[in-house]
C-alpha positions as CSV (number, residue, x, y, z in Angstrom):
1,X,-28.1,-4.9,20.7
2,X,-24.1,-5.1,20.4
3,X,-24.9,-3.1,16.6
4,X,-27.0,-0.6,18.4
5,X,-24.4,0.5,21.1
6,X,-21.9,0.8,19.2
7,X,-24.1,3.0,16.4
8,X,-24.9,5.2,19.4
9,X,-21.2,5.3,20.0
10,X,-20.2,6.8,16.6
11,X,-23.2,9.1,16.6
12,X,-22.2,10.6,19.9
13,X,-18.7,11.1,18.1
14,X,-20.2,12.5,15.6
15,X,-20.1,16.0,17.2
16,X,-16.5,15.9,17.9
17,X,-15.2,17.4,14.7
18,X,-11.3,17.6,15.3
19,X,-11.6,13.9,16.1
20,X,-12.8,12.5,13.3
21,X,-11.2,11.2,10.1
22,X,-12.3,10.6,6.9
23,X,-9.9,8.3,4.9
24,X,-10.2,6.0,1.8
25,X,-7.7,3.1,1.1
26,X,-6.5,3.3,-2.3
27,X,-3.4,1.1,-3.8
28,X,-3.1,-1.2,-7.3
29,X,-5.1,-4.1,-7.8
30,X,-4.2,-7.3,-5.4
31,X,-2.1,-5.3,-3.1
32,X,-3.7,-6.2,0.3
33,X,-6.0,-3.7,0.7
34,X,-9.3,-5.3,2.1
35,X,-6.8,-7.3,3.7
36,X,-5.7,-4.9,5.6
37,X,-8.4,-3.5,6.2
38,X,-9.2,-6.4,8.5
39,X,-6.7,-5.6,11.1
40,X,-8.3,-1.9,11.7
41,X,-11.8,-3.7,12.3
42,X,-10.2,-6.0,14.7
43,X,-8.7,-2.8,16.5
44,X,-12.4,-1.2,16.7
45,X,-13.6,-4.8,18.2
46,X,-16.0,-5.6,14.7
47,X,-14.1,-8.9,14.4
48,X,-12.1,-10.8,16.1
49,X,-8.4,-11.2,15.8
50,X,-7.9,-14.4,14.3
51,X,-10.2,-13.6,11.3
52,X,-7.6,-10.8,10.8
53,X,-6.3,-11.0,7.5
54,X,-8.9,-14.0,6.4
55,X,-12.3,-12.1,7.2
56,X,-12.2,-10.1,4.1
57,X,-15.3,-8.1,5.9
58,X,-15.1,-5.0,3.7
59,X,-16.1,-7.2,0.5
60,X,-19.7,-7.3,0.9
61,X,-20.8,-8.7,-2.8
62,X,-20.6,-12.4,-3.9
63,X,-19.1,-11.0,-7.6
64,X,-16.3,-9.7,-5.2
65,X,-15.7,-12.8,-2.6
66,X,-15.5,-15.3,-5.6
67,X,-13.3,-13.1,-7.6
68,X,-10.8,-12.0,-4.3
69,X,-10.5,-8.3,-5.6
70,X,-13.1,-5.0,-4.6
71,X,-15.5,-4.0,-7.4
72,X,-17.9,-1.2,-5.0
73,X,-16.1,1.2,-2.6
74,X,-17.9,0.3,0.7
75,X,-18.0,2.8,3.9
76,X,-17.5,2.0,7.7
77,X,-17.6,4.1,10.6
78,X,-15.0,2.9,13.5
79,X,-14.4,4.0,16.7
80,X,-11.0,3.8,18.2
81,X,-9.0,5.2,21.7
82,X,-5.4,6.7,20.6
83,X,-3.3,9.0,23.1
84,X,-6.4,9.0,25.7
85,X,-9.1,10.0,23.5
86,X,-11.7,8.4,21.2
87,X,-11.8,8.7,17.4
88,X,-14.1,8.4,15.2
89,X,-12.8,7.3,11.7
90,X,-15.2,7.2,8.5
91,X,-13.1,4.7,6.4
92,X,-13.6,3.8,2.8
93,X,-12.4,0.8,0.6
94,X,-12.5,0.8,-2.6
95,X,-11.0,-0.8,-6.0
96,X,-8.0,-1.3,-7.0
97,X,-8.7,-3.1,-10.8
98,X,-8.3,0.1,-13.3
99,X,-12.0,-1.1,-14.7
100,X,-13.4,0.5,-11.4
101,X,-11.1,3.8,-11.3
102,X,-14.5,6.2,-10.8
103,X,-15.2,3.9,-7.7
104,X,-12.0,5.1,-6.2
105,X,-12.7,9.0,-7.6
106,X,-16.1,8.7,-6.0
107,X,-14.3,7.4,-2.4
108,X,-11.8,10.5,-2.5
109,X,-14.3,12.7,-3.3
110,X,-16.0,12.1,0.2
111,X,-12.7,12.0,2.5
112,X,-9.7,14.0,3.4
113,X,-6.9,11.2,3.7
114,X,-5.5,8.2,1.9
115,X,-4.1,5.0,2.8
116,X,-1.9,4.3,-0.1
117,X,-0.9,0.7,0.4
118,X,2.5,-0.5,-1.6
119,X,3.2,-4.3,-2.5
120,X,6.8,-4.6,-1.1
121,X,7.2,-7.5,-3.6
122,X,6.0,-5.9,-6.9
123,X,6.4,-1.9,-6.0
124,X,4.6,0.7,-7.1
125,X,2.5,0.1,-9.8
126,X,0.9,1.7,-12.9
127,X,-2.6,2.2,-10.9
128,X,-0.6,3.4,-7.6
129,X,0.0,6.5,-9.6
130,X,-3.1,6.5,-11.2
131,X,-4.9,7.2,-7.8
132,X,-2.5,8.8,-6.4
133,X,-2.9,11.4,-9.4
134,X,-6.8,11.1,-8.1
135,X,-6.1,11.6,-4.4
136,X,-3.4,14.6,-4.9
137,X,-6.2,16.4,-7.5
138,X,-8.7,16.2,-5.0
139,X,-6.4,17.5,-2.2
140,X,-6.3,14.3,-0.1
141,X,-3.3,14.0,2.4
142,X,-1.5,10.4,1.8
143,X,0.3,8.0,4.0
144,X,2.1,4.7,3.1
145,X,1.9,1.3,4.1
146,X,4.3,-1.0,2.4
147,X,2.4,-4.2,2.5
148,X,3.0,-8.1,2.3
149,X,6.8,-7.5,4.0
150,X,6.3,-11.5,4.8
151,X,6.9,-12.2,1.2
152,X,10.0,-10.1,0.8
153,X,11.1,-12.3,3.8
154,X,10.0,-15.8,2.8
155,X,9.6,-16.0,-1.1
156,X,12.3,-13.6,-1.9
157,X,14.6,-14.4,1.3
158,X,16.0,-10.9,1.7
159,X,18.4,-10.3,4.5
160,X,17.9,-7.4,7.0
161,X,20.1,-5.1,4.5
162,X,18.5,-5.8,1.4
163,X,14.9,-5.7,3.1
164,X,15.7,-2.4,4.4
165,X,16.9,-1.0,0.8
166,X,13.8,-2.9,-0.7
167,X,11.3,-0.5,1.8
168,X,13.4,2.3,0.8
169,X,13.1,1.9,-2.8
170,X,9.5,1.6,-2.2
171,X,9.7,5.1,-0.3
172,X,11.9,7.0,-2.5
173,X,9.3,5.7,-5.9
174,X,6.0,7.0,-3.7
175,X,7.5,10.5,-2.8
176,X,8.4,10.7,-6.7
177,X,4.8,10.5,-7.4
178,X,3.6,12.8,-4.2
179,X,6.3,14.9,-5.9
180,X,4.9,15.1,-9.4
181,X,1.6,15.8,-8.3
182,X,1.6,18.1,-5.0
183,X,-0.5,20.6,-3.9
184,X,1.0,23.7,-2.5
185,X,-2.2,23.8,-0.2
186,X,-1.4,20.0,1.4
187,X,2.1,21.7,1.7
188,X,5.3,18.5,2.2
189,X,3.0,15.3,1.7
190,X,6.5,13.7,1.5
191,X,6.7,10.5,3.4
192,X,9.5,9.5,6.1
193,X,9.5,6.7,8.1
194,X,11.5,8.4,11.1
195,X,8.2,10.9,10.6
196,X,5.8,8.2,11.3
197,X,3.8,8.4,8.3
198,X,5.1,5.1,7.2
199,X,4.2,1.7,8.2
200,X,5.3,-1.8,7.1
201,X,3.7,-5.2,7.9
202,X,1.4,-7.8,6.1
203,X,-2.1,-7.7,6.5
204,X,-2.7,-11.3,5.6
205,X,-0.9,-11.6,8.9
206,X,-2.3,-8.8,10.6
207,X,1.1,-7.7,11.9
208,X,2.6,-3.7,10.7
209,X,5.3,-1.2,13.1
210,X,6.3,2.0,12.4
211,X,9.6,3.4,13.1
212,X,8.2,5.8,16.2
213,X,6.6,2.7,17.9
214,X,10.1,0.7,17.5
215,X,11.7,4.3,18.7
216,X,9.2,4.0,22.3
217,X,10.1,0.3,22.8
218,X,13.9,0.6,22.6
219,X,13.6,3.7,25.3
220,X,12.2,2.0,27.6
221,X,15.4,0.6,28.0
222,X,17.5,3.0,28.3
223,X,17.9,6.1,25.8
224,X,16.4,9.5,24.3
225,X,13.8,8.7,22.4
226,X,14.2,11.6,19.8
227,X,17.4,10.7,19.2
228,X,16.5,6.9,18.6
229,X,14.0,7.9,16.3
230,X,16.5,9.8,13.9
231,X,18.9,7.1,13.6
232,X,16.2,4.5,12.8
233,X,16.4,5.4,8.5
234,X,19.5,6.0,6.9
235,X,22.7,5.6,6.9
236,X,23.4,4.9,10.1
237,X,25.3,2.7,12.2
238,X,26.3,1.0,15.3
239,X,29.8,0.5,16.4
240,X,29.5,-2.2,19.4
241,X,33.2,-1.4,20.4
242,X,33.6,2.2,20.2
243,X,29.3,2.5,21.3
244,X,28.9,5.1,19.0
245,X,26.8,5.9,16.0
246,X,28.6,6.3,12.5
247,X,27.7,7.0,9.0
248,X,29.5,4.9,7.1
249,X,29.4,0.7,7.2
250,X,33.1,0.6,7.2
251,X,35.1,1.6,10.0
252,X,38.8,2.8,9.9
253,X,39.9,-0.4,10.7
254,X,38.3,-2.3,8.1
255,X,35.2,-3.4,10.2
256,X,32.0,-4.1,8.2
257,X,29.2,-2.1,10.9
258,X,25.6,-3.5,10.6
259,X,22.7,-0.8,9.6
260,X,21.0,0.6,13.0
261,X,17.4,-0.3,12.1
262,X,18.6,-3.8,10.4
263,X,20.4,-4.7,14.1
264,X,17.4,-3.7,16.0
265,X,13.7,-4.3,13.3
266,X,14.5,-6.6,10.2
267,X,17.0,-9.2,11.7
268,X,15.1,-9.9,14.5
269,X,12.1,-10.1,12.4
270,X,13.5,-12.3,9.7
271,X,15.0,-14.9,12.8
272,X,11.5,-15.3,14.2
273,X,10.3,-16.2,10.8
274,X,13.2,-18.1,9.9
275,X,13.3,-20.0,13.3
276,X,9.6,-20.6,13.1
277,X,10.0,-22.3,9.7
278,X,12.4,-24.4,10.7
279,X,10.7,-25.5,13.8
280,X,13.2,-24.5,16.6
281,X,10.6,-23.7,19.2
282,X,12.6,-24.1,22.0
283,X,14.8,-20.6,21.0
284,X,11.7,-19.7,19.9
285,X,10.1,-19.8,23.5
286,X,12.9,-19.5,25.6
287,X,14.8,-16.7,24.0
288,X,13.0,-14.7,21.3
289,X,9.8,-14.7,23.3
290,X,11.4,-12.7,26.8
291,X,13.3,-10.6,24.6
292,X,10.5,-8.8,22.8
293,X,8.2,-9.2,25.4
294,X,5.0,-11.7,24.3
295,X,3.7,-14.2,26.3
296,X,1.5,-16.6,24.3
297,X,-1.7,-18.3,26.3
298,X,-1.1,-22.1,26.8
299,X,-3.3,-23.4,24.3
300,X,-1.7,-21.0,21.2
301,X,1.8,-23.0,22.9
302,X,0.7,-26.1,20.8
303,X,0.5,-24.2,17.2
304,X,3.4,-24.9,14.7
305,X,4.5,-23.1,11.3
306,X,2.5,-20.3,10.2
307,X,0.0,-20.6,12.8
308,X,2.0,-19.8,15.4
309,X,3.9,-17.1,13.6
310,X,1.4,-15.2,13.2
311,X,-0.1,-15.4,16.9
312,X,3.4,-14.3,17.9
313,X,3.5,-11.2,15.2
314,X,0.1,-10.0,16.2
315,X,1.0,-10.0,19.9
316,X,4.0,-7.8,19.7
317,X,3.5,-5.8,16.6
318,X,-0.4,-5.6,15.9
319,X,-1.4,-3.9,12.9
320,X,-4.1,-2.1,13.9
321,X,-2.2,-0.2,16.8
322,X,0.5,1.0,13.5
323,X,-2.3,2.2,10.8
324,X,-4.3,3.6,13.7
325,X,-1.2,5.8,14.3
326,X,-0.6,7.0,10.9
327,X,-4.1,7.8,10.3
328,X,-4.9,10.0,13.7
329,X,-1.1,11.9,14.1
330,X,-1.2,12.1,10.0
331,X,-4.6,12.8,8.3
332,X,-6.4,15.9,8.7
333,X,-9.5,16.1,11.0
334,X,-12.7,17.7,8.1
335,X,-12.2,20.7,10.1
336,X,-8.5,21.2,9.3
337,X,-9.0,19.6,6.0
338,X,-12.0,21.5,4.6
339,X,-10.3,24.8,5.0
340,X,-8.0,24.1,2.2
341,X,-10.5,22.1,0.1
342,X,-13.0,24.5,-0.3
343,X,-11.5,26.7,-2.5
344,X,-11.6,23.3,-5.4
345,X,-14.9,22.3,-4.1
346,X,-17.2,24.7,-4.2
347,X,-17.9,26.5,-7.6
348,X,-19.6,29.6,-6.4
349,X,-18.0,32.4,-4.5
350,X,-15.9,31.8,-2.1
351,X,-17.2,34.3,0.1
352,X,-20.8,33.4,0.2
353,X,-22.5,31.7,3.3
354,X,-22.4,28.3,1.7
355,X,-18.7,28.6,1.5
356,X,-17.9,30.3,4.7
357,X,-19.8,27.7,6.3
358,X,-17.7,24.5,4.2
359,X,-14.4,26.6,5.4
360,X,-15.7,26.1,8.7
361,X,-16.8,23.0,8.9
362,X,-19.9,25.0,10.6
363,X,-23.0,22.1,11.5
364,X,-25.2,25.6,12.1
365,X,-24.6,26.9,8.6
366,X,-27.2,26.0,5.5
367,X,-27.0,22.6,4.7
368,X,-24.3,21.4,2.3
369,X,-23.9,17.5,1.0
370,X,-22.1,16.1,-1.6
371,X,-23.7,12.4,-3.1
372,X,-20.8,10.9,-4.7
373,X,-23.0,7.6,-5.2
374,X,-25.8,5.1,-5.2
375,X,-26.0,2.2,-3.0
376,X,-28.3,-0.4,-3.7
377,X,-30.3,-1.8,-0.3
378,X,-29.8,-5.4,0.0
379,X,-33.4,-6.4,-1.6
380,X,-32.1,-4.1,-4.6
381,X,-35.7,-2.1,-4.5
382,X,-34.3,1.2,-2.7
383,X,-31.2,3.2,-3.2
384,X,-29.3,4.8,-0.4
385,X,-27.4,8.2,-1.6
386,X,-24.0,8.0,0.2
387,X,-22.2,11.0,0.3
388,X,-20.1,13.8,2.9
389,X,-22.0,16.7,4.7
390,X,-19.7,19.7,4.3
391,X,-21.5,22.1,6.3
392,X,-24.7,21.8,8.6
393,X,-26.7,19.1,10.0
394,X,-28.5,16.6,7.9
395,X,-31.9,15.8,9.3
396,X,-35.1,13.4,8.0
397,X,-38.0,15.5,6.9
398,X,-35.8,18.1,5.6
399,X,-37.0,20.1,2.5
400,X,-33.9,20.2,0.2
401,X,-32.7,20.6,-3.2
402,X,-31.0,18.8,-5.7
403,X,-28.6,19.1,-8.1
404,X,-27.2,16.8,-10.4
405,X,-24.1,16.2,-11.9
406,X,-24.8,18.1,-14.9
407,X,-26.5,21.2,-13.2
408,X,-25.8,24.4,-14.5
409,X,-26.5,27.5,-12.8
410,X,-28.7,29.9,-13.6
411,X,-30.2,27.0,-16.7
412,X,-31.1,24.0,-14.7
413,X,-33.7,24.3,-12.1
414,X,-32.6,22.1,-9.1
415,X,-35.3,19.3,-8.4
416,X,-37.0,20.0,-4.9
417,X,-36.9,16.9,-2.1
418,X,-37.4,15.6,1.2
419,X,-35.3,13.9,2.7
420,X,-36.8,10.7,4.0
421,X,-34.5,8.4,6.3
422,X,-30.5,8.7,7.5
423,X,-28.7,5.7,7.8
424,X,-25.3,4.9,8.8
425,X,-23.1,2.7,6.4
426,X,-21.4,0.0,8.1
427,X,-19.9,-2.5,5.8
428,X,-22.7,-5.0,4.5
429,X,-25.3,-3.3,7.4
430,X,-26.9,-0.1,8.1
431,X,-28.2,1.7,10.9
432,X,-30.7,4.6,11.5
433,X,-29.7,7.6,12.8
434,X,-31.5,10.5,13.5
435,X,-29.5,13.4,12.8
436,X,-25.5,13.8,10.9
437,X,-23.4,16.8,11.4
438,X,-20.8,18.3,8.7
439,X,-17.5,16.6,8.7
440,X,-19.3,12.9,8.5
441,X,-20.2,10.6,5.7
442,X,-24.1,9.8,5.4
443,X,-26.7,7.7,3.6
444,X,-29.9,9.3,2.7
445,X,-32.9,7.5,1.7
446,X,-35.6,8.2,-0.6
447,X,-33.5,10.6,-3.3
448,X,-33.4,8.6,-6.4
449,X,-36.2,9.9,-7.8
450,X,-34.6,12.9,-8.2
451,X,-30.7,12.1,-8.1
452,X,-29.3,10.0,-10.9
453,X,-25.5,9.3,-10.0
454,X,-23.9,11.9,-7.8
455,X,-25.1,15.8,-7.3
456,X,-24.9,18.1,-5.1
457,X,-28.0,18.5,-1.7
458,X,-28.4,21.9,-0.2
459,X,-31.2,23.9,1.6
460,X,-30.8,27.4,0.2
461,X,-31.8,27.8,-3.1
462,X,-28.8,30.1,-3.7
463,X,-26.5,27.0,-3.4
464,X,-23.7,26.6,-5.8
465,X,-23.6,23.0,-6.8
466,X,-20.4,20.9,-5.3
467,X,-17.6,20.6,-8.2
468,X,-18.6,17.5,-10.6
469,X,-16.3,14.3,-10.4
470,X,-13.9,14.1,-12.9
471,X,-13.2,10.5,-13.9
472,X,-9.6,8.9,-14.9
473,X,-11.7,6.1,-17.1
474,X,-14.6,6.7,-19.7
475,X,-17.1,3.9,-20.5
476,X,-15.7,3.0,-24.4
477,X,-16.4,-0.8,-24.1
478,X,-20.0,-1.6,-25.3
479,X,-22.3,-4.2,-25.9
480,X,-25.2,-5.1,-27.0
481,X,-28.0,-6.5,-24.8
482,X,-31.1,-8.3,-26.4
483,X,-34.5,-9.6,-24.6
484,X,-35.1,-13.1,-25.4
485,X,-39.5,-12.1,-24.6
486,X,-39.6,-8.7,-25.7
487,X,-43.0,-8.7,-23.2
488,X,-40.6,-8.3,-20.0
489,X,-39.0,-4.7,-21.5
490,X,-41.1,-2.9,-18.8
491,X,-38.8,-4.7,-16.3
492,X,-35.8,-5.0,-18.6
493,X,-35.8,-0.6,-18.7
494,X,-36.3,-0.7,-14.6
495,X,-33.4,-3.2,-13.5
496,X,-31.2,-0.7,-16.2
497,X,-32.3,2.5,-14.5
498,X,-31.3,0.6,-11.0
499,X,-27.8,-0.3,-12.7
500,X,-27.3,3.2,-13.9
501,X,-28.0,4.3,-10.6
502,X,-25.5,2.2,-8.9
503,X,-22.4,2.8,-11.4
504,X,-21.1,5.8,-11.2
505,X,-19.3,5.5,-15.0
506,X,-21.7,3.3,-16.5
507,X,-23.7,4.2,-20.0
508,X,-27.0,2.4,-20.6
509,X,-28.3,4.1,-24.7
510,X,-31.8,2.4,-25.4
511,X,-32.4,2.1,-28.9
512,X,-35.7,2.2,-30.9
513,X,-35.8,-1.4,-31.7
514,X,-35.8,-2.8,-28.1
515,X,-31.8,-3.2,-28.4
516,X,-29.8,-1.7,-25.8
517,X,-26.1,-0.9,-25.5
518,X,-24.0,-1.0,-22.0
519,X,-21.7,0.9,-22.2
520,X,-17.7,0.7,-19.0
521,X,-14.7,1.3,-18.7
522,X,-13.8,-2.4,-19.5
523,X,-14.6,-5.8,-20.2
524,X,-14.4,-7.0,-16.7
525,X,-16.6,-3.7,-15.5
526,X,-19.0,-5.2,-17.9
527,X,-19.3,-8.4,-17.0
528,X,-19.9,-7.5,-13.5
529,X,-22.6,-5.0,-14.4
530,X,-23.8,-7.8,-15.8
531,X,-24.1,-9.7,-13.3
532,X,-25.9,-7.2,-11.1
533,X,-28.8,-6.7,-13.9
534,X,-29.2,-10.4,-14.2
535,X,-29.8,-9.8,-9.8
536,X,-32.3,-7.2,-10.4
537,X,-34.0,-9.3,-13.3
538,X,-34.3,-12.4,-11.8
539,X,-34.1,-16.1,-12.9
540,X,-37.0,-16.0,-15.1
541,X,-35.4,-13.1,-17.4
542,X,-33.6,-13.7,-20.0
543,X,-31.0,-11.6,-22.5
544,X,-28.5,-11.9,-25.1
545,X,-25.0,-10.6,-25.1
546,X,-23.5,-9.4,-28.2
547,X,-19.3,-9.8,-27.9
548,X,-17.6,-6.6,-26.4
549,X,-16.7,-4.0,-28.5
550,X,-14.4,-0.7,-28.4
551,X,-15.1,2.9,-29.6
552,X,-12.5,3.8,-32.2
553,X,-12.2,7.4,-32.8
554,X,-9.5,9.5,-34.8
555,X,-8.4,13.0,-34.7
556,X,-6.3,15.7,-36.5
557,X,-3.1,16.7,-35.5
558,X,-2.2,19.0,-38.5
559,X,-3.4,20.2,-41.5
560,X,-3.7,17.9,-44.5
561,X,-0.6,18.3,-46.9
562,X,-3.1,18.5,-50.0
563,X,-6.7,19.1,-50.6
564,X,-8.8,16.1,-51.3
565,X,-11.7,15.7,-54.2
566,X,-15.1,14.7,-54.2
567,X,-17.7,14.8,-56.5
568,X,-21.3,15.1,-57.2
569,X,-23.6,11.8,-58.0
570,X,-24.0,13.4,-61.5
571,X,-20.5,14.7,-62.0
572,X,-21.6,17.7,-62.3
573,X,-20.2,19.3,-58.9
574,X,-16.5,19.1,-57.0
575,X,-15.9,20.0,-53.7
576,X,-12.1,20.2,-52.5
577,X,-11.6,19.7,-48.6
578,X,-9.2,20.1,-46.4
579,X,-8.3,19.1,-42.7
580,X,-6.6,20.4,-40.3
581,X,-6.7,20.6,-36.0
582,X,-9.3,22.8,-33.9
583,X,-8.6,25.9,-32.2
584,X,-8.3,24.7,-28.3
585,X,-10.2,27.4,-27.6
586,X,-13.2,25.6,-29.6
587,X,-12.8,22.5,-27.8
């Protein structure tokens, strides 16, 4: 009954357009993303807080639990209160491995903002940029979270200086990338943390601030708040004798001046941990306690080490309260958003109903949805097609058409449908709804018949299809798969059919002799597709596995310096060839 309320909840919100958010959290492999994750599901009441940061809800596989990294992007709809009103915010998770880069494309595809999530420890990453370059093409807005902060504190033992010039390395490397890749439509996508659009914490913990929550505390106690907030990043300082703020650590007099936001955040964070790890409760409880304002319950009293460290971090700074911030006062509502993204989207005129209706985020105008994948039910029998309604309302027993990704106007005839059952995704659940209006992500039963991968759904047969996905990977690894009773290929072809439906970059090429070659974007990609058609097979199916192997291909760069002879069989006949590059134009 608790599932059902709070479905009606987020279908009720539904309608409110300008307070809804789609976002996807994107970041390299391993740094914290599920994890953090956890904290915002704690906000919306879906778990509790203690299994913040352990829970690991958004990993709804076993392949993913027993490996600790995401293999699917998954999709959750979570209600939250911020500034006296409700939200609605459709989050997705998805990979971070580079094997399962069209997992993330798909995610982006279907929301307007990123959580880009930053190990402080190890930086920005190769596959930080890589979708970052994925969110920036697709016109998603980004903020930052600088994760794991508790290991720049313990492992690394940073001071409060060195922490703060270890965030702001991390800062100044992101905005390079927003920089190399921006979008004069998104306009400054630039992130600052006396903005707001930055957050810092660890998710394993469950703990995160942002510099305009540390800006509210300390004017509660006397100050301008604006003011506060300016002098929280950067070069400025404190002067306790003169009370006045400088710009340089040295004053005239030869005094070293401590860093304003390393005097008031990051030294008394790093003495809680510190005194914590060295088991001084009693300044613990008597003097760092009052002074940020947490009182513990009398039982969490008796915890010691990380236990209680973590109780105490999640009482004064909560995660959830800091992402929730960055992603309502910093990501676009679908209504702001698909104004600008319709122009990339949509592949027919841009003045057409279809698009007018997109621009407007209209849920009166001709039905518009974009499937960016396949979701396999839980029994593996059904598929649900998960995708965003950008204009209209989605309703069961709807005649629709569909077009695939490889649609071509005016030559491909779109494949007529009905749509059958709406469901909302909820993490490892689903729940029926009756009707979806534009700006929301849906799942809609009873297409795979007619959808393969990802497509575009529309009522008017004039519909231009949805742009197709590009993909930052290509499926080069390959191997061979074998039947060991060549009298179970009827079932063999099906479970492939079910596995090329649920991969969104996954080859299956069926050869004449009963041999068929897989074909990802790695060896890991395989092996977990793999495993999913050994699911839809059963125990009692058996195949063979030939060793992985790569596509080699060459090309010409310029022409060859001399011509090159063959000849006939009989000797009779010589050709001379030559080589050289094709005209771009021809490719």
């Amino acid at each position: 009954m608790k599932a059902q309320v709070y479905a009606q909840t987020v279908v009720e919100l539904q309608n409110k357009r300008e307070q809804i958010r789609n976002i996807s959290v994107i970041a390299h492999v391993d740094h914290g993303k599920t994890t953090l994750v956890d904290s915002l599901l704690s906000k919306a009441g879906l778990i509790n807080q203690e299994e913040a940061g352990k829970k690991r809800l958004m990993d709804t596989k076993q392949e993913e639990i027993d490996r600790g990294i995401t293999i699917k992007s998954t999709g959750i709809s979570l209600v939250f209160n911020e500034n006296k009103k409700d939200y609605l915010v459709n989050l997705v998770d998805s990979p971070g491995h580079v094997d399962f880069s069209s997992e993330v494309t798909a995610a982006l595809r279907i929301t307007d903002g990123a959580l880009v999530v930053v190990d402080c420890v190890e930086g920005v990453c190769v596959q930080t940029e890589m979708v970052t370059r994925q969110a920036m093409t697709e016109q998603i807005k980004p903020v930052l979270h600088i994760n794991k902060v508790d290991r720049g504190i313990m492992e690394l033992q940073l001071s409060p200086e060195d922490l703060y010039q270890k965030l702001n390395h991390v800062i100044e490397d992101v905005n390079a990338i927003f920089a190399k890749f921006e979008d004069e439509h998104l306009g400054d996508v630039s992130v600052d943390p006396t903005r707001g659009n930055v957050s810092f914490g660890s998710g394993k913990q469950g703990w995160a601030i942002t510099m305009p929550q540390i800006a509210k505390r300390l004017a509660r106690k006397g100050g301008d708040e604006a003011k506060i907030l300016k002098r929280l990043w950067g070069d400025h300082f404190y002067d306790p004798q003169t009370k006045h703020y400088v710009t340089s650590p040295i004053t005239p007099d030869g005094r070293r001046l401590e860093r304003f936001v390393c005097q008031v955040v990051f030294k008394p964070l790093i003495r809680l941990f510190h005194l914590v790890r060295d088991g001084d409760l009693e300044t613990v409880f008597n003097q760092i306690l009052p002074a940020i304002d947490v009182q513990l319950a009398t039982k969490d009293k008796d915890l010691t080490g990380n236990d209680l460290l973590v109780k105490i971090l999640q009482a004064w700074i909560p995660a959830g309260d800091a992402l929730l911030s960055l992603i309502v006062n910093h990501l676009p509502s679908p209504v702001e958003a698909q104004k600008y993204r319709v122009d990339k989207l949509y592949t027919g005129p841009l003045d057409d109903p279809v698009a007018t209706a997109i621009r407007n985020c209209d849920p009166e105008g001709p039905l518009t949805v974009f499937i960016s994948k396949m979701v396999p039910s839980n029994d593996g029998n059904r598929f649900f097609a998960f995708g965003r309604i950008f204009s209209g309302t989605v309703r069961p027993k709807t005649d629709i058409i569909v077009m695939n990704s490889d649609h071509i106007v005016g030559t491909t005839l779109p494949k007529k449908s009905k749509i059958s059952r709406l469901v909302l995704m909820m993490g490892k659940t689903i729940e029926n709804v009756d009707s979806v209006p534009c700006g929301n992500n849906v799942g809609i039963a009873g297409l795979e018949a007619v959808l393969v991968k990802s497509g575009t759904v529309a009522t008017l047969p004039e519909t231009y299809p949805i742009t197709p996905m590009k993909f930052s990977v290509s499926p080069v690894v390959r191997r061979a798969l074998t039947l060991e009773n060549v009298a179970n290929l009827g079932t063999f072809v099906k479970a492939l059919k079910k596995l090329v439906h649920s991969d969104p970059c996954l080859e299956v090429i069926q050869e004449a002799s009963g041999e068929c070659i897989i074909a990802g974007a790695g060896e890991l990609h395989i092996d977990v597709c793999l495993t999913d058609l050994q699911e839809f097979l059963g125990d009692t199916i058996k195949f063979k596995v030939s060793p992985p192997v790569v596509k080699f291909t060459e090309t010409v760069l310029k022409n060859s310096s001399q011509p090159c002879l063959g000849k006939s069989a009989n000797k009779l006949n010589r050709v001379y060839v030559t080589a050289e590059p094709l005209n771009p134009a021809t490719i």
